[in-house]
C-alpha positions in Angstrom: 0.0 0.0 0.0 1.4 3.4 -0.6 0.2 6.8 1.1 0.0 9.6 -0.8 0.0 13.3 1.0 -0.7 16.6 -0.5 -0.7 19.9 1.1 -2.1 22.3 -0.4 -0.1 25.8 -0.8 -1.2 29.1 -3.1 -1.0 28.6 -6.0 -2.9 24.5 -5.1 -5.5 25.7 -2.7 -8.2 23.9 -4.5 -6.2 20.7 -4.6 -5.6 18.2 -2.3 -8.3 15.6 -1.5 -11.8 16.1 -3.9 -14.6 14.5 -4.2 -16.2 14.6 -7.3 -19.7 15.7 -8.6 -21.8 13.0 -10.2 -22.3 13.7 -13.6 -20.5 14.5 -16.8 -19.1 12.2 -19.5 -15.4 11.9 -20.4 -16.4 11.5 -24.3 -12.6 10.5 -25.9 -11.0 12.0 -23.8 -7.7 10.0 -23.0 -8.7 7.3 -19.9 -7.1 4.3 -17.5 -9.3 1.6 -17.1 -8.0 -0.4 -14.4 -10.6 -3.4 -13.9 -9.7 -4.3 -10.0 -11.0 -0.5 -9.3 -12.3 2.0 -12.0 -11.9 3.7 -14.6 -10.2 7.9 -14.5 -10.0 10.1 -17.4 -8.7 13.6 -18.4 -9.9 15.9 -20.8 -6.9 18.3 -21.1 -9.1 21.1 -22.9 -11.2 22.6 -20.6 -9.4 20.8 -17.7 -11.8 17.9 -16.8 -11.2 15.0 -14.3 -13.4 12.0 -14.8 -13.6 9.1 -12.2 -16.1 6.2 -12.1 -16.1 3.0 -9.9 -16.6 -0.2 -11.9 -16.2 -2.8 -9.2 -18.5 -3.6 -6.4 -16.4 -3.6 -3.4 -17.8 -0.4 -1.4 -14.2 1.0 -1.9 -13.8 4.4 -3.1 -12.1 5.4 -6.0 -10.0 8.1 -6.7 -7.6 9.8 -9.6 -4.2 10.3 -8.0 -2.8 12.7 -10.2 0.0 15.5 -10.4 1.0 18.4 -13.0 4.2 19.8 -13.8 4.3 23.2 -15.5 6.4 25.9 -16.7 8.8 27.7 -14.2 9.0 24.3 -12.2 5.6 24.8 -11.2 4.2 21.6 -9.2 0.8 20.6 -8.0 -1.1 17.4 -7.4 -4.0 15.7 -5.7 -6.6 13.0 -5.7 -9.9 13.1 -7.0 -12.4 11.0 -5.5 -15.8 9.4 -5.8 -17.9 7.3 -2.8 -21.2 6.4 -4.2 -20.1 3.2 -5.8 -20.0 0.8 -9.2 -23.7 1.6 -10.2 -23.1 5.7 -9.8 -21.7 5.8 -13.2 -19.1 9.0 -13.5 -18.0 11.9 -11.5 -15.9 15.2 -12.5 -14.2 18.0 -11.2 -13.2 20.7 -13.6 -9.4 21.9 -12.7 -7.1 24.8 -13.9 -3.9 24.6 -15.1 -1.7 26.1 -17.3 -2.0 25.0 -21.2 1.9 24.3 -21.2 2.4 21.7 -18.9 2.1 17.8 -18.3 -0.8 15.8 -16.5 -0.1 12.4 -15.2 -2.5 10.0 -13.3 -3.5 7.0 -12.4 -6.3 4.9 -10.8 -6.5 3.9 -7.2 -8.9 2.6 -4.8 -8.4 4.9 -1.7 -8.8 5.3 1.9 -10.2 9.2 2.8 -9.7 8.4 6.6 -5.8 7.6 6.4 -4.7 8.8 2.6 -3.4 5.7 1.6 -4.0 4.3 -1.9 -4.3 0.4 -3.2 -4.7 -1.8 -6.4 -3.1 1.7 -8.4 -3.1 1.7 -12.1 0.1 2.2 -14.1 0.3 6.2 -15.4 -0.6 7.9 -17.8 0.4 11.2 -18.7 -0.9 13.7 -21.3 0.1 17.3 -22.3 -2.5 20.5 -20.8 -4.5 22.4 -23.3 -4.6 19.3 -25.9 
């Protein structure tokens, strides 16, 4: 099992832990499925986090993801849904700048402790499409 923290600072102080907002579709946007947990997508224009549980084990799931920017610029979080495998998807719409590099992956997670299990390999994708 590995933890993952975040703290949030500035220029992040809407990252850090989220829970997503039922609703939304990822369309072809560029996704992991990962068939132990669920399934987390990115729409890099517009800035769209998809997440959707596909496996009926009452564990949340969460997109563990970071971005790297221009001028070193670092941020990174986890997006996370509760509701379960028959909820169908979840979003959260992010910011970033359209020069830099998201990477993320597909967990279930624990929101008491921060710990993540059963992750997905990475993907990573550039901002702004």
């Amino acid at each position: 099992m590995m933890a993952v923290a975040v703290a949030a600072s500035p220029a992040s102080a809407a990252d850090g832990w989220q829970r997503a907002k039922l609703g939304g579709s990822p369309g072809s946007a560029p996704c992991i499925v990962n068939i132990l947990v669920g399934e987390g997508c990115f729409e890099p224009l517009g800035e769209w986090v998809y997440v959707k549980d596909t496996y009926a084990d009452n564990e949340p799931v969460g997109v563990v993801w970071s971005f790297s920017g221009p001028s070193s610029s670092y941020r990174e979080g986890v997006i996370y849904v509760t509701e379960g495998s028959n909820a169908g998807w979840a979003s959260v719409n992010k910011s970033f700048p359209e020069d830099g590099w998201f990477s993320w992956r597909v967990c279930n997670v624990d929101i008491t402790d921060g710990s993540t299990s059963w992750c997905s390999g990475e993907e990573t994708v550039p901002t702004g499409g």
